[in-house]
DRENDREN-387678 format. One record per residue (C-alpha): residue in one letter; residue number from 1; y, x, z. Coordinates in steps of 0.05 Angstrom, whole numbers, plus 5000, padded with zeros to 4 digits. Example, Ala and Ser with C-alpha at 12.3 -4.5 7.8 and 13.67 -1.06 7.14 Angstrom:
residues 2
aa:A | i:1 | yy:4910 | xx:5246 | zz:5156
aa:S | i:2 | yy:4979 | xx:5273 | zz:5143
end
This chain:
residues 263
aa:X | i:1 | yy:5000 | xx:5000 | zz:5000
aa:X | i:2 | yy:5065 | xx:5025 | zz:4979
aa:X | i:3 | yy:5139 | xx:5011 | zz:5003
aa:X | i:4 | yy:5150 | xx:5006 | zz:4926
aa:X | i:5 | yy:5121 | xx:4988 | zz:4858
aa:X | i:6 | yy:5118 | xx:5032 | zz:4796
aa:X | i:7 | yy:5153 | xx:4961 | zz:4750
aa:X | i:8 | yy:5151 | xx:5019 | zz:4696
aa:X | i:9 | yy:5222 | xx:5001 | zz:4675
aa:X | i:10 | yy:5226 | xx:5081 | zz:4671
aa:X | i:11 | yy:5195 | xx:5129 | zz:4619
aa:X | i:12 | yy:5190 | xx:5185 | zz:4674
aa:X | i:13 | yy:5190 | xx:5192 | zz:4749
aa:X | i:14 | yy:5202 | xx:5246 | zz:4793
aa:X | i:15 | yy:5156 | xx:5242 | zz:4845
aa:X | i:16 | yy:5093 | xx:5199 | zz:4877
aa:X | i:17 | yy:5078 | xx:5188 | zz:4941
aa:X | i:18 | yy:5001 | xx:5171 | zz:4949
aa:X | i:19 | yy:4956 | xx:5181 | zz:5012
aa:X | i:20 | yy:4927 | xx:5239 | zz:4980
aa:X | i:21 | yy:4996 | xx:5271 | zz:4973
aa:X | i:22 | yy:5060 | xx:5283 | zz:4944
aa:X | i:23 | yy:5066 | xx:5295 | zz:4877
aa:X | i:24 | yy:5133 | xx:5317 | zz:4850
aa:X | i:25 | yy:5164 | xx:5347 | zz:4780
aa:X | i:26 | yy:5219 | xx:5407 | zz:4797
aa:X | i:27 | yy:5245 | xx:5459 | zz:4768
aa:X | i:28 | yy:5193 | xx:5522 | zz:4761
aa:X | i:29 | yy:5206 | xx:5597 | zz:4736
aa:X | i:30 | yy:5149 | xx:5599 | zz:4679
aa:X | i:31 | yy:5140 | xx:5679 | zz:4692
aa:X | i:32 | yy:5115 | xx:5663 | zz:4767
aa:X | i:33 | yy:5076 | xx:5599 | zz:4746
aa:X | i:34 | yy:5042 | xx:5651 | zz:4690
aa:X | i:35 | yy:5031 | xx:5706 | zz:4744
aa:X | i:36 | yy:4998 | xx:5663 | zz:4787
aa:X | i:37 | yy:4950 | xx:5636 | zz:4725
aa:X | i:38 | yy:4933 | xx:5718 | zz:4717
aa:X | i:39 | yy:4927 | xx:5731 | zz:4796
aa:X | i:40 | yy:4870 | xx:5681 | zz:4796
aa:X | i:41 | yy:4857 | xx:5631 | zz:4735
aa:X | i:42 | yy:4876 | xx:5557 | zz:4765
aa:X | i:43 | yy:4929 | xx:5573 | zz:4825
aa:X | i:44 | yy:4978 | xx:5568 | zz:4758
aa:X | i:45 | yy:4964 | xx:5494 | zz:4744
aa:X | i:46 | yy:4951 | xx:5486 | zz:4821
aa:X | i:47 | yy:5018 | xx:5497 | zz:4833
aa:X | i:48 | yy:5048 | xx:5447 | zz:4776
aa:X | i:49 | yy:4988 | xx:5391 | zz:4818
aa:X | i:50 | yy:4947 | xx:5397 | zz:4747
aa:X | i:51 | yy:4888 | xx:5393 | zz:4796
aa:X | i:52 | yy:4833 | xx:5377 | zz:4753
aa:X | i:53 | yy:4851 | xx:5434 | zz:4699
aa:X | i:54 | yy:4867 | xx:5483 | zz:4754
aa:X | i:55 | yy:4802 | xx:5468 | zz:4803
aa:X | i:56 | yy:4759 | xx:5481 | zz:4732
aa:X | i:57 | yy:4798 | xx:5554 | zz:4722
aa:X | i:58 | yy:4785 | xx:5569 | zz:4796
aa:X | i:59 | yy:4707 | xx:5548 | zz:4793
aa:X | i:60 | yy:4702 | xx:5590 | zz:4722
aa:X | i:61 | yy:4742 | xx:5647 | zz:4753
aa:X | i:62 | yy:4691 | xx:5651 | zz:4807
aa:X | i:63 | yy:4616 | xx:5639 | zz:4764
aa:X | i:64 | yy:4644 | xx:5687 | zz:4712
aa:X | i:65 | yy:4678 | xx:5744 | zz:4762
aa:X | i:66 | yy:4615 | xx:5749 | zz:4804
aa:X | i:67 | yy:4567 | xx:5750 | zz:4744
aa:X | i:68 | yy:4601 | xx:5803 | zz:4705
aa:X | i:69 | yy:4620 | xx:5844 | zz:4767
aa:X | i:70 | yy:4690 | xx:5857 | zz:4750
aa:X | i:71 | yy:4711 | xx:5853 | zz:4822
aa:X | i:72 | yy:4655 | xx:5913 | zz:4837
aa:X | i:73 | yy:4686 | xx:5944 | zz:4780
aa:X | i:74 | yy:4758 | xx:5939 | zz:4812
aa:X | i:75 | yy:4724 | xx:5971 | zz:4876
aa:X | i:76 | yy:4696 | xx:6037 | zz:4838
aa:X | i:77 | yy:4758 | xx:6033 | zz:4798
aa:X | i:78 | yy:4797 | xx:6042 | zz:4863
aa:X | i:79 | yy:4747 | xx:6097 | zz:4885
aa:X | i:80 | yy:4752 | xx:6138 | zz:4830
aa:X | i:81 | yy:4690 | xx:6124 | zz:4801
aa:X | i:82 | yy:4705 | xx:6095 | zz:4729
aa:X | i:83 | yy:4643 | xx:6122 | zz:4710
aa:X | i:84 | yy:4602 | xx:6072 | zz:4755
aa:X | i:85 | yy:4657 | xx:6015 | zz:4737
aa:X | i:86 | yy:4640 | xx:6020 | zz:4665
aa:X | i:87 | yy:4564 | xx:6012 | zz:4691
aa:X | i:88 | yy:4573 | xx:5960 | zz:4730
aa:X | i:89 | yy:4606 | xx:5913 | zz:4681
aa:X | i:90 | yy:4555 | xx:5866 | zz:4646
aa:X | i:91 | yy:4590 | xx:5850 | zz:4576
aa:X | i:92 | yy:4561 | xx:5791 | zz:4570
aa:X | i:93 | yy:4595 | xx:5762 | zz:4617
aa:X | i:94 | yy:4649 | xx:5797 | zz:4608
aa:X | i:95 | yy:4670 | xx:5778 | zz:4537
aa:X | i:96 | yy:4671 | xx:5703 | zz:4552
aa:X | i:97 | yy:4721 | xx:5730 | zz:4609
aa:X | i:98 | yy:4774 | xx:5744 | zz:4569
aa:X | i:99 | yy:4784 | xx:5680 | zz:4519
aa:X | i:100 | yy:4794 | xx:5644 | zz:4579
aa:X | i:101 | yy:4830 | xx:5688 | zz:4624
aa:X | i:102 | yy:4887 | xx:5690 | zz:4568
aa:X | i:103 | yy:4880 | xx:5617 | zz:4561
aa:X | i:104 | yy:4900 | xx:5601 | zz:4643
aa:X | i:105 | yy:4970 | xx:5645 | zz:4638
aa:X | i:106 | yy:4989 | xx:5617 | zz:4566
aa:X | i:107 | yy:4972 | xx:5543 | zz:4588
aa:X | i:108 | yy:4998 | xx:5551 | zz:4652
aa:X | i:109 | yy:5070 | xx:5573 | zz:4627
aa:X | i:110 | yy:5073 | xx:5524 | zz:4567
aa:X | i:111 | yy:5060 | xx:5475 | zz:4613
aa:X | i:112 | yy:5115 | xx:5495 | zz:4665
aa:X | i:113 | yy:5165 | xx:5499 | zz:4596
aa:X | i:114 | yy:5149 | xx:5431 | zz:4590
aa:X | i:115 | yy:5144 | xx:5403 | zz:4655
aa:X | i:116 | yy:5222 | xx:5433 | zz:4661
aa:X | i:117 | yy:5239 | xx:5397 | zz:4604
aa:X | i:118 | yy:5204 | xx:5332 | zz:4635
aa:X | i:119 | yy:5243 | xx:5339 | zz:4707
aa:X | i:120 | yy:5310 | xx:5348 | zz:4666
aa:X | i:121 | yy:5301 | xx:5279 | zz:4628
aa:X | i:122 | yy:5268 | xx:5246 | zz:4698
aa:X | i:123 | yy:5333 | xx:5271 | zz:4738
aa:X | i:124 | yy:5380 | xx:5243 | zz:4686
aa:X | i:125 | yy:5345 | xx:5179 | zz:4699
aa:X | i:126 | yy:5342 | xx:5175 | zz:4766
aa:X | i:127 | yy:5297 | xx:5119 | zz:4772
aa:X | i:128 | yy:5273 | xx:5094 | zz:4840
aa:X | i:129 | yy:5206 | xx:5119 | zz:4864
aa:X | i:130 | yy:5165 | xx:5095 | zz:4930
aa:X | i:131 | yy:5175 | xx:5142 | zz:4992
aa:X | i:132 | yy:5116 | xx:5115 | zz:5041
aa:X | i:133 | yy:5045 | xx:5104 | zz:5025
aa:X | i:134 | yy:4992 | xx:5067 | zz:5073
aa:X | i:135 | yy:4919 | xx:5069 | zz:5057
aa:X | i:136 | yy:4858 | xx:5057 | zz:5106
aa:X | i:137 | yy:4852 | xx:5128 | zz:5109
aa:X | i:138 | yy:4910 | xx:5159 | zz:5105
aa:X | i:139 | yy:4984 | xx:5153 | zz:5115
aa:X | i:140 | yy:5041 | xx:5191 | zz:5070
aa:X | i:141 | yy:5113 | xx:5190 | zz:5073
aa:X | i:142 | yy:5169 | xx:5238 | zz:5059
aa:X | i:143 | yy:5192 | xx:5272 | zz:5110
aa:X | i:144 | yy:5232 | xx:5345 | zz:5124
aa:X | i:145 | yy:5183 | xx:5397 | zz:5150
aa:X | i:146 | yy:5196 | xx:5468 | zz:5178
aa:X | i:147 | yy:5182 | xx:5516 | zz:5116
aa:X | i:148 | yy:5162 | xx:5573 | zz:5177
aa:X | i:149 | yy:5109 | xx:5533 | zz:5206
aa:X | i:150 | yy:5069 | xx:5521 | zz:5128
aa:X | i:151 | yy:5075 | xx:5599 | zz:5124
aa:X | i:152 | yy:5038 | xx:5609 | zz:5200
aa:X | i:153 | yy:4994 | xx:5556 | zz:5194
aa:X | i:154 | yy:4979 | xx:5590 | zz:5119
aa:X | i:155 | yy:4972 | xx:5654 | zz:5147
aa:X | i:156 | yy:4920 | xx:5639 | zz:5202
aa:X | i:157 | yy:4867 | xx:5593 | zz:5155
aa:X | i:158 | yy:4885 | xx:5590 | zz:5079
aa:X | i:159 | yy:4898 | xx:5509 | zz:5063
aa:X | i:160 | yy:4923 | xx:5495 | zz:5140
aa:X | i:161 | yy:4997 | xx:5497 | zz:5111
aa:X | i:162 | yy:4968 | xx:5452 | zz:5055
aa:X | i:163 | yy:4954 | xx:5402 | zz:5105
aa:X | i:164 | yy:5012 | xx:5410 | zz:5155
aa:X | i:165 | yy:5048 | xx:5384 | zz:5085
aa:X | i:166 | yy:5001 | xx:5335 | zz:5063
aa:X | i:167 | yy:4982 | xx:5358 | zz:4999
aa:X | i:168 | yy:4903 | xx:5336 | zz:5007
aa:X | i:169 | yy:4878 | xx:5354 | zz:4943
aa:X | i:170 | yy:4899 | xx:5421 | zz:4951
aa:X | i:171 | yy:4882 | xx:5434 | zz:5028
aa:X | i:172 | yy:4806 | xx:5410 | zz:5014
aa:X | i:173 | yy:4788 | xx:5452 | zz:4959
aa:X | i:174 | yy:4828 | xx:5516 | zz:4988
aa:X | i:175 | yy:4788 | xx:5505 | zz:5060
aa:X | i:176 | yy:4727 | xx:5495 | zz:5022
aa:X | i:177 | yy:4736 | xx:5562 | zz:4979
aa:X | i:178 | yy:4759 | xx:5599 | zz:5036
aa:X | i:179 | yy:4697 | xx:5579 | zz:5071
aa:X | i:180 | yy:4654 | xx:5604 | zz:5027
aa:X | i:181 | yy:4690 | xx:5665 | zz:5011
aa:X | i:182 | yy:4684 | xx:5684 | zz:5086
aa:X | i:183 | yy:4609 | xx:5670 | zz:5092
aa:X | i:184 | yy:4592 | xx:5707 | zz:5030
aa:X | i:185 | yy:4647 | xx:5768 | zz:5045
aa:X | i:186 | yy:4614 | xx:5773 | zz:5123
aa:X | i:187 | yy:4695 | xx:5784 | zz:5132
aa:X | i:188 | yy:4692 | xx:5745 | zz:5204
aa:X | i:189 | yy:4621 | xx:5795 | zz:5225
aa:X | i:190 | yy:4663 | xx:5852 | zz:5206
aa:X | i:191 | yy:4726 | xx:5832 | zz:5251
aa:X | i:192 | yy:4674 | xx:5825 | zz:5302
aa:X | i:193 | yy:4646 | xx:5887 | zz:5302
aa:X | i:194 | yy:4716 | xx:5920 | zz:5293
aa:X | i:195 | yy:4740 | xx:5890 | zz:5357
aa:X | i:196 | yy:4679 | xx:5921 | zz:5390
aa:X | i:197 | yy:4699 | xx:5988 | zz:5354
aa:X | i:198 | yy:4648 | xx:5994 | zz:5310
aa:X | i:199 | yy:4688 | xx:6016 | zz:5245
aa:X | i:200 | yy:4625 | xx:6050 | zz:5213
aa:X | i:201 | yy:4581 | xx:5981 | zz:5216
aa:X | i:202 | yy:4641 | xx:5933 | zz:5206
aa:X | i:203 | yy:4657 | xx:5979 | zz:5133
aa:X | i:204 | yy:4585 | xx:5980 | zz:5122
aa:X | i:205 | yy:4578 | xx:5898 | zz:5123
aa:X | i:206 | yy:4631 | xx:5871 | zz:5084
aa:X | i:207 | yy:4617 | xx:5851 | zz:5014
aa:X | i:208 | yy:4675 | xx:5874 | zz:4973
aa:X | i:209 | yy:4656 | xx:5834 | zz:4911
aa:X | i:210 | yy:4672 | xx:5781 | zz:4953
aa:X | i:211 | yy:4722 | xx:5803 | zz:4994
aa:X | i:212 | yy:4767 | xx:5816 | zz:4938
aa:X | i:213 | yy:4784 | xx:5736 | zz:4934
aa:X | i:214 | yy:4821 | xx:5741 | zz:4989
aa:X | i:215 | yy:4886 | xx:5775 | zz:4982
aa:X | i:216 | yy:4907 | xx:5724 | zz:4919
aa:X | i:217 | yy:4869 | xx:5659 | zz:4958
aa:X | i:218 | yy:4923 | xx:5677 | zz:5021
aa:X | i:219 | yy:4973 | xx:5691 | zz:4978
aa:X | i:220 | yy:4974 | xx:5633 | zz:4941
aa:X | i:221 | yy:4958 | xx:5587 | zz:5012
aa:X | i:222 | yy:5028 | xx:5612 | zz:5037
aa:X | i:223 | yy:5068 | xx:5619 | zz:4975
aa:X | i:224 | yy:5051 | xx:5540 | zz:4960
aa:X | i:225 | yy:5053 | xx:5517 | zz:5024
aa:X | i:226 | yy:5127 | xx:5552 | zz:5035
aa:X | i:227 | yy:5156 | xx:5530 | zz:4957
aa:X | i:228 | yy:5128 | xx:5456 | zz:4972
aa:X | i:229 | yy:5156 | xx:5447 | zz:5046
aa:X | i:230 | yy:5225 | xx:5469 | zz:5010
aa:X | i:231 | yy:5214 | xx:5421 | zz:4954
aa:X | i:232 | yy:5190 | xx:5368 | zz:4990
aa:X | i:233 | yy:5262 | xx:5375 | zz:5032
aa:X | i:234 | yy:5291 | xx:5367 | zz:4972
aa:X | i:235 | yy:5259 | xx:5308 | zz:4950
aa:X | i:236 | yy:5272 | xx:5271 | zz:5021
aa:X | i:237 | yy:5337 | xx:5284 | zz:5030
aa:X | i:238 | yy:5353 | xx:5265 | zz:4952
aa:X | i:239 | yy:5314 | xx:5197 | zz:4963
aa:X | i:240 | yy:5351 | xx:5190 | zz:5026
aa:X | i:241 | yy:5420 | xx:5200 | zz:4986
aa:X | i:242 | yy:5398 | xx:5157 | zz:4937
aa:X | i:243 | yy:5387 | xx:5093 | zz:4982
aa:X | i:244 | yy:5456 | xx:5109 | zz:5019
aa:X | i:245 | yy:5486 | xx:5098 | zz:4959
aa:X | i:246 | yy:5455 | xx:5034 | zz:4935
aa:X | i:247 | yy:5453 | xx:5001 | zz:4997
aa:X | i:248 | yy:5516 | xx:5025 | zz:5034
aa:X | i:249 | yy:5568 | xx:5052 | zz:4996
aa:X | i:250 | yy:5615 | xx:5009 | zz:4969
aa:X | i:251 | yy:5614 | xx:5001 | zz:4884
aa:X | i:252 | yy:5692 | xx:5009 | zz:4892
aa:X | i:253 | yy:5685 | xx:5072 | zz:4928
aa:X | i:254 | yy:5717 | xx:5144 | zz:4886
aa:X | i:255 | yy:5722 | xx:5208 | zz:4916
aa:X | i:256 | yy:5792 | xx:5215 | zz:4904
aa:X | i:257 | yy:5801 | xx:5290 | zz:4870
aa:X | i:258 | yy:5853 | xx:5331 | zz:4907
aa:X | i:259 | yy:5918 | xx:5348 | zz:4871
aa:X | i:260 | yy:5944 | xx:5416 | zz:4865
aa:X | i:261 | yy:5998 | xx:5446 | zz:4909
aa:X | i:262 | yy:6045 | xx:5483 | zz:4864
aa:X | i:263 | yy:6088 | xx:5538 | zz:4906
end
């Protein structure tokens, strides 16, 4: 149940406010929406809420990484040992890598260039858009939230901040991945033995194939967490400008322009 009704009297919106989340069309840079796409096929289209496209980069990222090695091969690579990178790479894997590696950066900036174009036309509009959502499950409205606090909560489980925010979609399948990655990495049995001071065995039990998800997975938890929170800000307090207007300020009401003072 929504406080309003799409009539579709408009030919583009702004935002949506469901129970699974806000969705919203802003203003993006196209170069960080592309570096994102080559950091880690999906968090691209992730950040633009193309969920479906960007949750089928992510899975593909993951099959096709593990089965051609190429995040062992980044390990020897960083060890000096391009020898045994070369080795490790299996090329058939590897060559249907590429194709659609390429594919998640060009996609994902095309689709920003586009999606800036959309927000330009949907802002011009200004059509009216609902603000509060109520389902048996869930409940959804726009609020302000403390851009800080999606960073921490980021920062101590990746998807937390996604949640503190209410973006469902993206906090479920982030928890879920992270989840995994820290089962298969043994990262948690390896903090474990460091705080008992065994470096040696807490080095000798991490898997780095897997490990080497992490640093874009956290990155990419805080960095969308933080740019939502401040867009989501936006959103509220624009909505909340909006209905000022219409239902408060008077239609004879100028903002008189101030005259200049000549010496």
């Amino acid at each position: 149940m929504n406080n309003y009704t799409n009539d579709n009297t408009a030919r583009r919106y702004t935002a949506h406010v469901s129970v699974l989340g806000t969705t919203q069309i802003h203003l993006r840079n196209p170069f960080i929406i592309a570096w994102w796409g080559a950091a880690f096929p999906g968090f691209g289209h992730l950040l633009l809420s193309k969920y479906l496209r960007g949750f089928v980069l992510f899975i593909w990222e993951v099959v096709v990484n593990l089965n051609a090695h190429i995040n062992l091969a980044m390990v020897y690579s960083f060890q000096g040992e391009f020898e045994m990178a070369k080795n490790v790479l299996d090329t058939r894997w590897m060559l249907v890598y590429i194709p659609v590696y390429i594919f998640g950066i060009w996609d994902s900036y095309r689709t920003t260039v586009d999606m800036n174009k959309v927000y330009l036309l949907a802002e011009h509009e200004k059509h009216r858009f609902n603000s509060f959502s109520i389902g048996a499950l869930e409940i959804n409205y726009l609020d302000k939230r403390n851009p800080l606090l999606a960073v921490i909560w980021s920062a101590f489980v990746p998807g937390l901040g996604q949640l503190y925010i209410h973006r469902i979609l993206t906090a479920f399948f982030v928890i879920v991945w992270a989840v995994i990655f820290f089962y298969y990495s043994h990262a948690l049995e390896a903090i474990s033995l460091l705080f008992l001071g065994d470096i040696q065995g807490a080095t000798a039990v991490l898997d780095a194939e897997w490990l080497l998800f992490f640093p874009t997975l956290y990155g990419f938890s805080i960095y969308d967490s933080y740019m939502n929170t401040v867009e989501n800000n936006k959103l509220y307090e624009a909505e909340q400008r909006n209905y000022l207007i219409k239902n408060y300020q008077s239609i004879d009401f100028k903002i008189q322009k101030g005259k200049k003072v000549s010496d």
